[in-house]
N, C-alpha and C positions, 0 to 999 in steps of 0.2 A: 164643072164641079170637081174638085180634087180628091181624089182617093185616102183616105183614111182608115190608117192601120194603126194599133195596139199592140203593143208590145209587152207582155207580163213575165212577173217571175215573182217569186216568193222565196224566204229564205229562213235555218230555223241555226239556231244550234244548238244542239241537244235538240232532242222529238220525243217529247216537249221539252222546249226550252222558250227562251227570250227570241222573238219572230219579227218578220217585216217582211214586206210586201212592197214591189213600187212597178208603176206602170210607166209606158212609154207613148205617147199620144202622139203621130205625125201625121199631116193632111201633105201629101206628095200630086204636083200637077205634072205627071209624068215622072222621070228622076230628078225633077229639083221639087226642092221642102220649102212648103210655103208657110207650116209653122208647127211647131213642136209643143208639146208642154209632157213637164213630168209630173208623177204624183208617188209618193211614199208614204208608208206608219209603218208602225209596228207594236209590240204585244210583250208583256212582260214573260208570259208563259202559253203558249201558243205550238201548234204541230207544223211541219212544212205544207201538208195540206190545205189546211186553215189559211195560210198566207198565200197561196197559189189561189185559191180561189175570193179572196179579200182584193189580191191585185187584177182579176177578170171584173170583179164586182166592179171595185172604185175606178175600170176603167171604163166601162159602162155607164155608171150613176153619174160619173162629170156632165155627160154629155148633155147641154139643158137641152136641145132638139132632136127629135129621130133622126137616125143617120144610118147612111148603108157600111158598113163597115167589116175589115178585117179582125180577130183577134188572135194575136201571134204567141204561141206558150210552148215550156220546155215542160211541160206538166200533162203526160197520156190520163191522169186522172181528171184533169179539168175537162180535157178533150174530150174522151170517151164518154166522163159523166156527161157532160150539157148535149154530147151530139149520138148518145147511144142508151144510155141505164138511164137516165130520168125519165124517160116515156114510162118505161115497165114501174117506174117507182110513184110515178103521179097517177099511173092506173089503179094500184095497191093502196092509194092514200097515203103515200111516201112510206112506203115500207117496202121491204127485200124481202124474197124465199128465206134468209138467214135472218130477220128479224130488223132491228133497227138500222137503218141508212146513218150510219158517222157524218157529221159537219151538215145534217140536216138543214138548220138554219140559213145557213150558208148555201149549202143549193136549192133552197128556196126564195133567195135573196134574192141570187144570179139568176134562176129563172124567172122571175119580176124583173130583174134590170135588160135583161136581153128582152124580153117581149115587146120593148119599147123601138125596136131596133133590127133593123137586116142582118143580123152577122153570121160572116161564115167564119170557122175557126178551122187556124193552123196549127200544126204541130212541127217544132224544131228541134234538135236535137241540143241541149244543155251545155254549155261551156265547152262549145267545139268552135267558137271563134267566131260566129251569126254576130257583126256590131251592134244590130239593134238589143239582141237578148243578152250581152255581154250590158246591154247598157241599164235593161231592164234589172239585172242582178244586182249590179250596183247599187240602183235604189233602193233595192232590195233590204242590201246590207246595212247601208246610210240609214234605211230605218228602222234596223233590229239598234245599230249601233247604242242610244240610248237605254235602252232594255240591255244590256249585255252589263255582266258586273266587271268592275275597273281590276286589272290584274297588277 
């Protein structure tokens, strides 16, 4: 069975601004790729937040079978939230010592999408030259790009 890792990123400009999201899906049988697929949106008015965790969700939600999987992100907010602050926050009824949990919805999406699924999550460091998360960014871009106003 071939290994299968995710690749996310999200992308804003302006916070808030015009947003996109896009994932990177490979199934690898050792170091060769036995198949790839991308996925991108994006948002007319949207946070980088919002779109880090839109591109963990929509990489998650493709997947029509459980699967064991990697998820690869330049986002310690995605990280941290699903593998550390959401326990204390699903114990409080989604709430924080500070009051309201931001993008709420949102990590409640992702903790329905992942429950379906093995995944352990990675963290990478951001346009330091990683190809797969240089590739994730792209898509990223590719789909704020519609949302972005023409100069």
């Amino acid at each position: 069975m071939p290994d299968l890792f995710a690749y996310t990123d999200g992308a804003c400009s302006g916070n808030p601004g015009p947003g996109g999201w896009g994932a990177l899906l490979i199934a690898r049988d050792g170091e060769a790729i036995v198949k790839e697929r991308e996925l991108s949106g994006g948002e007319a008015r949207t946070t980088n937040n919002r779109m880090e965790l839109l591109a963990a969700i929509h990489a998650l939600e493709t997947l029509s079978a459980p699967s064991r999987l990697t998820v690869v992100t330049d986002s310690s907010y995605v990280k941290d939230g699903i593998t550390k602050w959401i326990y204390g926050w699903k114990s409080k009824g989604w709430k924080k010592k500070g009051g309201e949990i931001k993008n709420v919805d949102l990590w409640q999406r992702l903790d329905a999408a992942r429950e379906r699924h093995d995944v352990t999550w990675e963290w990478v460091k951001g346009h330091a030259g990683h190809p797969e998360n240089e590739r994730a960014d792209a898509l990223a871009r590719a789909g704020m790009a519609p949302f972005k106003p023409a100069k």
